[in-house]
N, C-alpha and C positions, 0 to 999 in steps of 0.2 A: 102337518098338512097345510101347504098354503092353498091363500085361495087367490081369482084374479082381482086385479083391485078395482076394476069396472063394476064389480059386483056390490061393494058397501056402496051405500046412499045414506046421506048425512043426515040425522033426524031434526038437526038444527034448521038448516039451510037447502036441503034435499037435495044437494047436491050428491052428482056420482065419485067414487073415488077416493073419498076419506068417510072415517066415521064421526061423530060430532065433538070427539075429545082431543079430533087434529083440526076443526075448523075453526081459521081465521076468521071467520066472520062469530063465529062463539067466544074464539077466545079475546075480541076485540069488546064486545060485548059485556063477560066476566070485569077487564081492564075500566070500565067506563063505571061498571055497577058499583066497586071495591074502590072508587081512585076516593084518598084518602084518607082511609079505614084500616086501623092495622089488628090485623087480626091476631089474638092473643091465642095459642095452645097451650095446653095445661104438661106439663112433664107426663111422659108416659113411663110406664114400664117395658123392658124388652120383653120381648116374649120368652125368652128361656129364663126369665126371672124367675126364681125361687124362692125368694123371703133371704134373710142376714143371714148369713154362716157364722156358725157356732162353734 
């Protein structure tokens, strides 16, 4: 089901038309808070991981 894109309002910026995980002014935001910073992840496992085969 789509919907009209007039209809999302950005919770960020309250703008019409995107939601806040497509707004430029967010994600310029995120850019300014992180510049510098490198953010380390830990290895994950896949999800269909089962343990070592035997």
């Amino acid at each position: 089901m789509k919907f009209p894109q007039k209809t999302f309002r950005c919770f960020h910026c309250n703008g019409r038309g995107h939601m806040k995980r497509d707004c430029r002014e967010y994600q310029e935001s995120l850019k300014q808070k992180y510049r510098g910073q490198v953010v380390e992840r830990s290895p994950q496992k896949p999800l269909n991981f089962k343990g070592p085969v035997a």
